[in-house]
C-alpha positions as CSV (number, residue, x, y, z in Angstrom):
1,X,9.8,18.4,17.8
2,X,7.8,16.4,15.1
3,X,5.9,18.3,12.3
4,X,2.8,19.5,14.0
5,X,1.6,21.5,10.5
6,X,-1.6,19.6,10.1
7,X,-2.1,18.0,6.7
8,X,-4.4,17.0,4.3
9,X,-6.4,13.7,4.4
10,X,-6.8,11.5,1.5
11,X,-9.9,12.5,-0.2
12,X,-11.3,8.9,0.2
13,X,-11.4,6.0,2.7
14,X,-11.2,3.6,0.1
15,X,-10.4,3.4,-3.5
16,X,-11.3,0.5,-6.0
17,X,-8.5,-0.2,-8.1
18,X,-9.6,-2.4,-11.3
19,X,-8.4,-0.2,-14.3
20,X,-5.7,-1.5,-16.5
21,X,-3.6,1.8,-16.1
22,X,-4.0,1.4,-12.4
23,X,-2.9,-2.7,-12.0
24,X,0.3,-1.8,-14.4
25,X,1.2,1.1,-12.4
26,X,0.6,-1.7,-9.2
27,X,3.3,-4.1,-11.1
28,X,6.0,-2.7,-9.7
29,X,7.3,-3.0,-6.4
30,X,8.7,0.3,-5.7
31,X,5.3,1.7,-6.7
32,X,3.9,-0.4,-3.9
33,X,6.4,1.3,-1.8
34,X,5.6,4.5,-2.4
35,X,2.4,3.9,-1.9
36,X,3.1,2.2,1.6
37,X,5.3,5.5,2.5
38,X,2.3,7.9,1.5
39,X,-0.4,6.1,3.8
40,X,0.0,8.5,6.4
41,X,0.7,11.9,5.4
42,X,2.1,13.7,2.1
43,X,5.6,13.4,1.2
44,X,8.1,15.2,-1.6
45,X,10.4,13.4,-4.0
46,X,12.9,14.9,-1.6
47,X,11.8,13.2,1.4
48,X,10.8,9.6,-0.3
49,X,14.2,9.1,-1.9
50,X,15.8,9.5,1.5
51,X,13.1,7.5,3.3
52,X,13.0,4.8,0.7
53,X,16.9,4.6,-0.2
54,X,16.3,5.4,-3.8
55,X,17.3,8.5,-6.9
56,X,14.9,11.3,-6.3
57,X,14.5,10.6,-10.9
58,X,13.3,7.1,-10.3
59,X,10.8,8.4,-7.0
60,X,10.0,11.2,-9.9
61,X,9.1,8.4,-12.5
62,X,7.4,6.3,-10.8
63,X,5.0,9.2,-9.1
64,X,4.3,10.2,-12.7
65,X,3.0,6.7,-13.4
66,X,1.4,6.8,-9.6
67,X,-0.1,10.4,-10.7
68,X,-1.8,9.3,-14.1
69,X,-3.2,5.8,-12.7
70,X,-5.5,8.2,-9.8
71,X,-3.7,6.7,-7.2
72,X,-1.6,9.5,-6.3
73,X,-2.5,13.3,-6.2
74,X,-0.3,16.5,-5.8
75,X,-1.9,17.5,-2.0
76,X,0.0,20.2,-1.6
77,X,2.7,23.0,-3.2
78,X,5.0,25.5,-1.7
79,X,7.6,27.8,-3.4
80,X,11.2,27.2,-2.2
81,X,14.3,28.6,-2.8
82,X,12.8,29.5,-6.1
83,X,11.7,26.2,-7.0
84,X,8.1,24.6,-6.5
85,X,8.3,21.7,-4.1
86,X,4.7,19.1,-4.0
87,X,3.9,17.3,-1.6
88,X,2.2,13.5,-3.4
89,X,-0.6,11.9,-1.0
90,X,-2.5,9.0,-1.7
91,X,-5.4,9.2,-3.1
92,X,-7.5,7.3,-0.6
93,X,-6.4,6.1,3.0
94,X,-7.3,1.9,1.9
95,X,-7.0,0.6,-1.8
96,X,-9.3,-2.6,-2.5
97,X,-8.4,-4.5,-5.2
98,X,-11.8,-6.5,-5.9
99,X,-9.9,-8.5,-8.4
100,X,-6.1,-9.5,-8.0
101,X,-4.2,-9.7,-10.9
102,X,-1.2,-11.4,-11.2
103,X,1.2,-8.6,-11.9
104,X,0.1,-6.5,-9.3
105,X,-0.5,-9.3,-6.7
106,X,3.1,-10.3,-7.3
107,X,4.8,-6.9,-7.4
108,X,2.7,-6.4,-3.8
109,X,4.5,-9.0,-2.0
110,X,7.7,-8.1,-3.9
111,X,7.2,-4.8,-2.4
112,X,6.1,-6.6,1.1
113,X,9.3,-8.7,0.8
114,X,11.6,-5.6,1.1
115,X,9.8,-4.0,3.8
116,X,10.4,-7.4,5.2
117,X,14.2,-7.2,4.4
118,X,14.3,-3.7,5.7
119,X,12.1,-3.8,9.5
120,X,14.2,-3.9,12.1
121,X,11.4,-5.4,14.6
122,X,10.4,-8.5,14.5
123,X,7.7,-9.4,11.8
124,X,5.1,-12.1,12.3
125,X,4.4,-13.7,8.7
126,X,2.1,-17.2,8.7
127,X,0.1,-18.9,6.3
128,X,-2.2,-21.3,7.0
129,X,-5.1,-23.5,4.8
130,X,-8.6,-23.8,7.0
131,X,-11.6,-25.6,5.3
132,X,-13.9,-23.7,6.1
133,X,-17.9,-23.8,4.9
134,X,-18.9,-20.7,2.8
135,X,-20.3,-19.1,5.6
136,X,-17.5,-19.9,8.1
137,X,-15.4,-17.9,5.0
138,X,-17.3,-15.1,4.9
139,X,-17.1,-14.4,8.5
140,X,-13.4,-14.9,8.7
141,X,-13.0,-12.8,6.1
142,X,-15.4,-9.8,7.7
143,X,-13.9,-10.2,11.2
144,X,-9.9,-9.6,9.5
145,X,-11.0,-6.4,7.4
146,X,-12.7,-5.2,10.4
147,X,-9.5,-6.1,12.9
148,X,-7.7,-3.9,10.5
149,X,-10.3,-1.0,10.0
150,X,-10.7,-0.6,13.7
151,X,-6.7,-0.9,14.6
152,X,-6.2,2.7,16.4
153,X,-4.1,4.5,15.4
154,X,-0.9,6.0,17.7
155,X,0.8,9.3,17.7
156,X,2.4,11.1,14.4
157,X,5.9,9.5,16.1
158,X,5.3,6.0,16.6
159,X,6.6,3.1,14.6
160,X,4.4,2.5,11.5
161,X,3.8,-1.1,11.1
162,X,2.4,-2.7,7.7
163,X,-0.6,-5.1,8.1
164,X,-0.9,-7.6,4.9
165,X,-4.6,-9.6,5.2
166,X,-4.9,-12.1,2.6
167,X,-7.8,-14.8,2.5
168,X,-8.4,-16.7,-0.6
169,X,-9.9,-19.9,-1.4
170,X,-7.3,-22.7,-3.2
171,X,-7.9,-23.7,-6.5
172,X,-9.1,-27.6,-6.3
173,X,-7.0,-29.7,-7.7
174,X,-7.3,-31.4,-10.8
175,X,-9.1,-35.2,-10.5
176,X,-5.9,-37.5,-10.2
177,X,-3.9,-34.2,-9.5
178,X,-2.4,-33.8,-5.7
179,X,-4.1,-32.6,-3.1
């Protein structure tokens, strides 16, 4: 029978991330994971290390870094066999990042990459380049953040299934340069 203990909710819907702390502590991809394994409910080093595949000392150290960016908080504690065991949630259910940088941008789709690599479904990955007036662009963009907003959500024991939205316009090119 699945966990029926309720738990905690992230304190926030959404989070701006734009501190420096924050993007470095977003430049590495099993950050990003650990963060995509906390978007549902609180977890212990115990229980990411076996979900993720990874040392319960490198799940440790990179919570720390998670921890003192604000992007993770200790949600919950409980004494065990001696021991106190915490229980890390996310600090906020969506993170925005109003302005990609480069390191963290790349370590997302690093970390994206191996959730690829790991899903056994079958993943649906496209890119495609619209041109698209201003105002054409800023509906797209509204109608996919609100596609994702208003997915429902199922039951505690169904499949979790990552959603990556990415809209951005293309750097001209250069006069002379390709198009």
């Amino acid at each position: 029978m699945p966990d029926e203990t309720p738990r905690p909710q992230p304190p926030q819907d959404v989070q701006e991330v734009g501190s420096p702390q924050q993007f470095a502590a977003l430049a590495h991809p099993l950050r990003q994971r650990l963060l995509f394994a906390l978007g549902h409910r609180p977890a212990t080093i115990s229980g990411l290390a076996a979900q993720l595949e990874v040392g319960k000392g490198n799940v440790a150290h990179h919570l720390k870094v998670l921890r003192e960016a604000g992007l993770v908080y200790v949600a919950e504690t409980r004494q065990v066999r001696g021991g106190t065991e915490q229980h890390y949630q996310r600090t906020a259910r969506r993170m925005l990042i109003a302005e990609p940088a480069g390191a963290g941008t790349v370590a997302m789709f690093g970390a994206f990459a191996q959730e690829l690599d790991r899903s056994a479904a079958e993943t649906v990955v496209t890119l495609r380049h619209l041109r698209l007036t201003p105002e054409q662009a800023r509906v797209l963009g509204e109608t996919l953040a609100r596609l994702v907003d208003e997915a429902e959500e199922g039951a505690a024991d169904d499949a979790v299934h990552g959603v990556l939205v990415a809209m951005y316009e293309r750097a001209r090119p250069e006069a002379g340069g390709p198009v």
